[in-house]
Structure formats: C-alpha cells, structure tokens
N, C-alpha and C positions, 0 to 999 in steps of 0.2 A: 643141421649143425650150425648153432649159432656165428654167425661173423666178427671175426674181432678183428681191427685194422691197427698194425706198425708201420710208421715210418720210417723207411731204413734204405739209405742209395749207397750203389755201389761205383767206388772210384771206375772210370772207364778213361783206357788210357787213348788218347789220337795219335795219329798218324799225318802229319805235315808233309805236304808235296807241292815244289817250286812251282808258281802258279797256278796252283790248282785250290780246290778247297779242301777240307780236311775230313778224315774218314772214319766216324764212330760205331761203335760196335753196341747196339745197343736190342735189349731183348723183347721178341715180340712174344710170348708164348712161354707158358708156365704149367708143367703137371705138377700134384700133390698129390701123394699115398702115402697115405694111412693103414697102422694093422698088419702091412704085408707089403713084399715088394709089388709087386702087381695090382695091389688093391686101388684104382683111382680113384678120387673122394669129387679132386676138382680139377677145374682147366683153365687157364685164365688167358686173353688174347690184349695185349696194348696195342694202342694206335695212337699216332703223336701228329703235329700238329706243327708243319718244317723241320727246322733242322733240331728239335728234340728230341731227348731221349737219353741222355745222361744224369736223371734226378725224376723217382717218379712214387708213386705209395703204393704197396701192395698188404694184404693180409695178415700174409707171412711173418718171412726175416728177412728180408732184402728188397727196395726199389728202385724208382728212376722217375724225372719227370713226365706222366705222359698226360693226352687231352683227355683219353679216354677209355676204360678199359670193360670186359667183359669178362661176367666167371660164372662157368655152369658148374651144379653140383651134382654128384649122381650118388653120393652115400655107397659107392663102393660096387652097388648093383648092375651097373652100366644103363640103365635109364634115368635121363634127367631128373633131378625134384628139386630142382629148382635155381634161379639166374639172380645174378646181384649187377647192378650198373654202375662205376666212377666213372665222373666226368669232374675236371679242373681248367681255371682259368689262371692265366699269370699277368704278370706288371710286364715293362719295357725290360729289368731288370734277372726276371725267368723266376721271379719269387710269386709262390702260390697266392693266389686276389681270393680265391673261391675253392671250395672241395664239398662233392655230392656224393652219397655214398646210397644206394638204393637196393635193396632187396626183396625178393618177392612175397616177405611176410612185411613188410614196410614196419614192422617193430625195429628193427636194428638199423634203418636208415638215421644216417645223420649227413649234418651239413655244416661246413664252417666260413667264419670271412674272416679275413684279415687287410689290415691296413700298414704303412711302413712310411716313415718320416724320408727326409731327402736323401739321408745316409742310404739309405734300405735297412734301416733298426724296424725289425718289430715294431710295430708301437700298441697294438692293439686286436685281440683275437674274439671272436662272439663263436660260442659253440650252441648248437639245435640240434635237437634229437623229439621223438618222440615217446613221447610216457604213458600215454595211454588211448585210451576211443575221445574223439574223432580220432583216425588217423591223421594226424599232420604236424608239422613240425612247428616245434615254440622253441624259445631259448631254454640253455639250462645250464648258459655259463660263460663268465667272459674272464679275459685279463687286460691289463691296461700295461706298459707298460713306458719307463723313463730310460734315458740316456745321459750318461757324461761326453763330455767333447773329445773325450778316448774312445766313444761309442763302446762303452762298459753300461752295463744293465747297473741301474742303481736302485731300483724304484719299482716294484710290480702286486700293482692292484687287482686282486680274484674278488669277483662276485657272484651272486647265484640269481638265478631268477624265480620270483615270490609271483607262483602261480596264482595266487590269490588277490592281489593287491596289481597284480599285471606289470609290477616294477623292477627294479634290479636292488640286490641289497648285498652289502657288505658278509665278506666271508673270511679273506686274511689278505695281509702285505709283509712284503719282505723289502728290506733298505738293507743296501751291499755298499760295502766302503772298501776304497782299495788302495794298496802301498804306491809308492812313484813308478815301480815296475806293471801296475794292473793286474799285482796279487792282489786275490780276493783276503781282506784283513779280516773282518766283520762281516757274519750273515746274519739279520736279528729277522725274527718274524714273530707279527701279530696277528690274533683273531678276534672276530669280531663277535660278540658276547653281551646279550643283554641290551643291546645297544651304545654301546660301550668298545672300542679297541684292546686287549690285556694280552700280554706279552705268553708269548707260546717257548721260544727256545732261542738263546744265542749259541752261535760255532764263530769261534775264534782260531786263527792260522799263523804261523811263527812260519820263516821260509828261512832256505840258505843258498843264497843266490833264488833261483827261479824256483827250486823245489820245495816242497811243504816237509818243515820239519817235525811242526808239532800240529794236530786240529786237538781244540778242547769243545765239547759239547756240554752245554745246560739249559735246564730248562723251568716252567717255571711252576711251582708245586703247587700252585695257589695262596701261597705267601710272599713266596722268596724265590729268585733263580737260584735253584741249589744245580750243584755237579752233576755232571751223567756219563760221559766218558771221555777218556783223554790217550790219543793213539801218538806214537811217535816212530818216524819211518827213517829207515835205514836203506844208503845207495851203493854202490857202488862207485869203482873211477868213471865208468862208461854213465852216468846218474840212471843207473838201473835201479829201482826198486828193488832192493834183496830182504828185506824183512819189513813188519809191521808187526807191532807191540800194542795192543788192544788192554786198556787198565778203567776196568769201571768202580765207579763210587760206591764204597761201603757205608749206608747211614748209620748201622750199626756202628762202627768205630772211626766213623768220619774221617777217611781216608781212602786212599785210592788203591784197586784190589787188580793183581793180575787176570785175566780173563782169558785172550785169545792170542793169538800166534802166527802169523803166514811167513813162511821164507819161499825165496820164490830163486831159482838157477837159471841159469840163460845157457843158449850156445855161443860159440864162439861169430856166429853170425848176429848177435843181439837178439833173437829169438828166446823167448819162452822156452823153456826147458822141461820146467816142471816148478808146482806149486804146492807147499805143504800148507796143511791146514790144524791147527793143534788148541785143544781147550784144557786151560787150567785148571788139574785136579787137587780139592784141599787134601783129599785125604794123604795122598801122595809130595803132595808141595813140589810138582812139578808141571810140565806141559805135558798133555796123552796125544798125539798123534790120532785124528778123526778123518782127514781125508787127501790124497794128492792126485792132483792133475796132473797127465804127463801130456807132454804135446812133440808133434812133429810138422814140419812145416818145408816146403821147397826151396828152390834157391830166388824166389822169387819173393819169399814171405808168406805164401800162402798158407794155409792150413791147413795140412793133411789129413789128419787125425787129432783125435785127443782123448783121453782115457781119465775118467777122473773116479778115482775109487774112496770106497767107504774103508776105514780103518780101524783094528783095533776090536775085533770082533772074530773070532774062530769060526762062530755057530750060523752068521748071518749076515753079506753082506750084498752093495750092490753098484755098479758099475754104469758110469752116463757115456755111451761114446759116441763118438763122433766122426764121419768121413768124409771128407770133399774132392773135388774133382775141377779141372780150372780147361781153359782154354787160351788161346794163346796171347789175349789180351788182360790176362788174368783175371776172367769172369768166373763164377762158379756156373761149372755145370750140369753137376750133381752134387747133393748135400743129402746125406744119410746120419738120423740119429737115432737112438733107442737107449732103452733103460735095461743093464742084467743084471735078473736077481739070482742069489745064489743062499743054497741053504745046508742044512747035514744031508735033508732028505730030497733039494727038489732044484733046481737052476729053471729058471724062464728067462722071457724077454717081453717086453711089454712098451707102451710108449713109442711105439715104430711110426716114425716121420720120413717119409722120402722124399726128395724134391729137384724137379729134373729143367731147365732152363735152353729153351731154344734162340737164338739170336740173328741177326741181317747186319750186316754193313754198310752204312748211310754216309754219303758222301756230302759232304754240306756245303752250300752252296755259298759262293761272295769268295771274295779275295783270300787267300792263307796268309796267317799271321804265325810270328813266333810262339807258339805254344806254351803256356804259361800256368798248364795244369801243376797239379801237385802229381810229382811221379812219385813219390810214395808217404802215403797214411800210416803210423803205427799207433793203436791204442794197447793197453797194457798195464793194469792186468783187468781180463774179460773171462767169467765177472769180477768185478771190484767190489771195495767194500767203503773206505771213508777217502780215496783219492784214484785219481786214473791219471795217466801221462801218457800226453801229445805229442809225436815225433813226427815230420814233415824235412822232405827233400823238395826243391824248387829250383826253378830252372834263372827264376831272376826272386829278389828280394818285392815285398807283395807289402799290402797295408790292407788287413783283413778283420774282418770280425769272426770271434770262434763263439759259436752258439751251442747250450746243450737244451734238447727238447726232449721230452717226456712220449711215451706210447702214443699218444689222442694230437700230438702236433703241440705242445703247448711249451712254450719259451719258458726256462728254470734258471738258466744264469746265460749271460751274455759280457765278453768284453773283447776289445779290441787289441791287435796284436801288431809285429812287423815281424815278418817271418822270411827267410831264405833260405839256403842249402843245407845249414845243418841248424835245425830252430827245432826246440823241446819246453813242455812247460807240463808238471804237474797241478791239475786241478784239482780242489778239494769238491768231494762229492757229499761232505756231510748233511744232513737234513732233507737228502733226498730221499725215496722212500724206494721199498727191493721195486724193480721192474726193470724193463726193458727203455735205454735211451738211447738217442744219436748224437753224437758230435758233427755240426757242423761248421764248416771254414767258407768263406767266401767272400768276395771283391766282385770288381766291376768286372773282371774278368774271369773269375770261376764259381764255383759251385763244389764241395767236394763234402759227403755224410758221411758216416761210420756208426758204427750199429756198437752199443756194448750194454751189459748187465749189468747193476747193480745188485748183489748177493748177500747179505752178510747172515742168512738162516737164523741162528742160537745167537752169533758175536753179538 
C-alpha cells in the first residue's frame, strides 16, 4: 500500500500544577483498519524527544510533534510486508528544521528542509523525493517565501527542479495584498511560461467587519482576465456562516449565472447542525437539493458523528459517515468512517477506515507557567468550499501568526493576528485547490493545527 503523508495536530489540552511541571497527554501508538473492523493494515509507534509531543506528522488524519516514528504494514494478513521510518529535527522555537520519511521500497521516501526568519515566518521550504533508479534523493521542489511587518505572507515563490540542466527553475508566484485589518484583499498569481511570468488567476475579497462578504474569481484566458466566479456569504448575529451563493460566468450572455447553494444550521451550542448542498437547475429555474450533512457533536465540541447524504435520487443513493470517540483530554480515540451505498436492488458498504489511538501522560519538566494554550479551536465549515472561519478561546490575548499548509507541509497563505477570548476571522480559501489542509496558530508560546478539507466536487 502505497504511503501518503498529512500533516494534521491535534489540540492537546495541559494540565498546570503549583510548582510542578505540566502534564500532556500525548499519543504513543496508532492502529489502522481497513475493509473491516478487525482487518489491521498498519501500526504506527511515536517516540519524542523531552517534553514533546503536542504537534507531530502522521499518514493518516491527525498528528503531533514527534522525533521519530515507526509504522509496520501487514496488508491485513497478520505478517509483516513491510516498515516505513519518520525521523524530524526542530529549531529552539519547536518548528520543523528537517522531515525524513523512509520506506522499504524507498520509491515513496521523501525528505524536507526548511528554514524561518527571526519572527519564525516560514521563509523557505526545499522538497526531495525520489523519481527514479539510482535510488536516491534529488530535489523536486521548493518555495520561497516573503513577509510584511504584520508577519502576513505577501510574496511566495514555487520552483521546480530541471533534472537536466541540475538547476532550479521558475514555476509560479503569488503576491497577497491586505486591508488595515490583515484581510486578505488581493490574491494574484503567476506562471512561469516560455520563459516569461503570464498571469494565471486574480481572487478579489470585500469584508464586513472581519468576515468575507463577497470573493470574486478570474482568470486569465490567454488574452484577457475574464470572470470565473463570484460567491457571496450570508451570517448570521452569532457571524455564523448560514448561506453561500455560488454565481458562475456565462460567456454565452456575459453575465453572471446562478450555480450552487449551501445553507448551513447550527445548534444552539454554535455547532454545526447540518449542511445543505443545492445545484442550479435551468430547466427548473430553481435550486435541486444534491446533498446534506448532518452532524452531532458533545458538549465539549467534539464530533460525534456525521452523515452526509446524496439527495434527490429515488433509485440510487449513498451515504459518507462518520464516528468518533474522545478521551478525557479531548483526543480522539477511535475514528470510524465508511461509504453506504444504496440501490432498488442492493445496499453495501465500502471505503471502511478505522483508526484506534493509544496515549501516556508526560509530565514535563521546568518550572509551571500559566497556561496559555488555546482552549478551544473551531474550524467551520469542514469541507469548505471558497472561505473557512477561525473561532479561538484564550486564556490571555496572544500576537500570533495563523498559517494555512497544504497536504506535503507547504505554506499557502500566511498572516499575522492578536487574538484573545473571543477572536473569529473568516479566511478566504479561494484558489486553493480540493485536498486536505491545516490551519495553523502559533507564538512564542504555543503551537496549535487543525485539520480541514477543501471540497467544492461539481461547484
């Protein structure tokens, strides 16, 4: 089974005690099943390296810092076929210097470095992998990147490397311009062509207060930036996201055409309720109803469940769901998902993911200080589609930078925040592309990631 690596950490809350040091709950041990409850595929072991272990990379959907980790495969049969090795080094800071990823076909090893100016901005990522005989690793990709005195990403240069020529060479750049709050205004990006720079897409953002009222997308045809789409979202008093208006460009009558639909309900706890999903029928000159999430969740936030079903369909449909399981530090300790299909003549299941999480209690050593984690992350809506929104509870007022990274670890928008007890900010996700990313927050004194999707299928 080929190895695919997410980075994804899981908030771990501590525990402060008058002169002592403080007590994290952090996971040493990892089953996955596949196919079946019992079916075991893999097994992964962390090992950390002092008082770490609240930020690490695993496979999966979820990690933590570790030094070094271990993962046997058995394919389900209960004998081994085969071992993958992570080893990582960090700065003074606990931000990743190095990351090795080794397996025993060394086809899917890879390896990273990165570098980070005085702030700890990113400044710079070289990605190596291996492509073909000899086995060994070359590069096959870097980014560069800039900062404003807000420690806001302004500026990020992707290159590739020219196996031929043994050089590095122009791929694309993006330049981010932001309002006096460190709304993102402007996202432009260019490729690199011919030897030449030529303009690929702008996404333009209107806010109201902190939230995104309007993203406009265009791009460029090879004449002209013409239109692409233009979404406008709708809040609530609580600045919940309760709708999105999805309206793409007609060239036919050069104008803008309804398309897609989400409303989305909360509980009375600010939870996720449920999510509708609706595409624009001409025949009809209405909205069809295609799919809704429903979710439930603890009194904690967690996420109990989620059902998210296909709509609008008698003869054939099929159902994502979802179950979790938490511990008292609110870790996940089981995470169940699967696909059901349903039809006139047959129902299955398919797509069966299990994943089971063992933990220790690490008491860390030196003086206890006031605690100045974030007690609670909320992203919202997971998946999204052209914006997500940051919700953060904090025990004192913090001067942060909030980063989002892509699947492979690679920095995509970056800016700087001040955040306390009750601090929200919708980001716009335009021009990102579907997959999996993480939101991260962090200062000289925490570290805190969140895991969310980008989705938008057909929108």
């Amino acid at each position: 089974m080929k190895t695919r690596l997410y980075i994804v950490i899981i908030l771990l809350f501590r525990i402060s005690y008058p002169g002592h040091g403080q007590t994290i709950s952090r996971v040493i041990k990892e089953i996955d099943s596949f196919s079946g409850p019992f079916l075991e595929m893999d097994s992964l072991l962390y090992f950390y390296g002092g008082d770490r272990g609240d930020t690490f990379i695993s496979y999966n959907n979820f990690s933590f810092h570790f030094d070094s980790a271990f993962r046997s495969t058995s394919g389900g049969a209960g004998a081994i076929i085969g071992n993958s090795y992570y080893l990582c080094t960090y700065n003074a800071n606990n931000s990743t210097l190095s990351y090795l990823s080794y397996t025993g076909s060394a086809y899917d090893s890879i390896r990273n470095f990165y570098s980070y100016d005085a702030n700890n901005n990113l400044t710079s990522a070289t990605y190596q992998s291996v492509p073909n005989l000899p086995v060994r690793l070359v590069n096959s990709g870097s980014d560069t990147m800039e900062y404003d005195s807000y420690n806001n990403n302004i500026y990020t240069l992707s290159r590739i490397w020219d196996t031929l020529s043994r050089s590095w060479t122009n791929s694309g750049q993006n330049f981010i311009t932001y309002d006096v709050n460190n709304n993102v205004l402007i996202d432009s990006g260019q490729v690199w062509y011919s030897g030449v720079w030529v303009d690929n897409q702008v996404i333009s953002n209107t806010y109201s207060g902190s939230l995104v009222a309007s993203t406009l997308e265009r791009y460029w045809n090879g004449i002209a930036m013409t239109n692409s789409r233009f979404t406008v979202y709708t809040y609530n008093s609580s600045s919940k996201q309760v709708r999105r208006n999805i309206q793409q460009w007609d060239v036919a009558t050069n104008s803008w055409k309804n398309a897609f639909l989400d409303s989305f309900a909360y509980t009375s706890a600010n939870d996720l309720l449920y999510d509708f999903s609706s595409n624009w029928d001409d025949s009809t000159n209405s909205y069809i109803p295609t799919f809704k999430d429903s979710l439930a969740f603890d009194s904690h936030h967690n996420e109990l469940c989620s059902i998210k079903q296909s709509l609008g369909n008698d003869t054939f449909g099929y159902a994502s769901v979802f179950i979790g399981t938490y511990n008292s530090y609110n870790q996940p300790l089981s995470k169940l998902s699967y696909l059901a299909f349903h039809s006139d003549s047959i129902s299955f299941l398919m797509d069966y993911q299990y994943y089971r999480y063992f933990y220790e209690l690490h008491l860390v050593n030196g003086i206890a200080k006031t605690p100045v984690d974030v007690f609670e992350v909320k992203l919202y809506p997971s998946p999204a589609s052209n914006s997500i929104k940051v919700e953060t509870r904090m025990l004192s007022t913090e001067q942060v930078i909030i980063g989002i990274y892509d699947s492979k670890g690679r920095l995509c928008r970056q800016f700087g925040e001040t955040i306390d007890n009750n601090f929200s900010k919708t980001i716009p996700l335009s021009g990102l592309p579907d997959g999996t990313y993480f939101l991260s927050i962090k200062s000289k004194d925490i570290l805190t990631t969140k895991p969310f999707t980008i989705l938008r299928g057909t929108n």
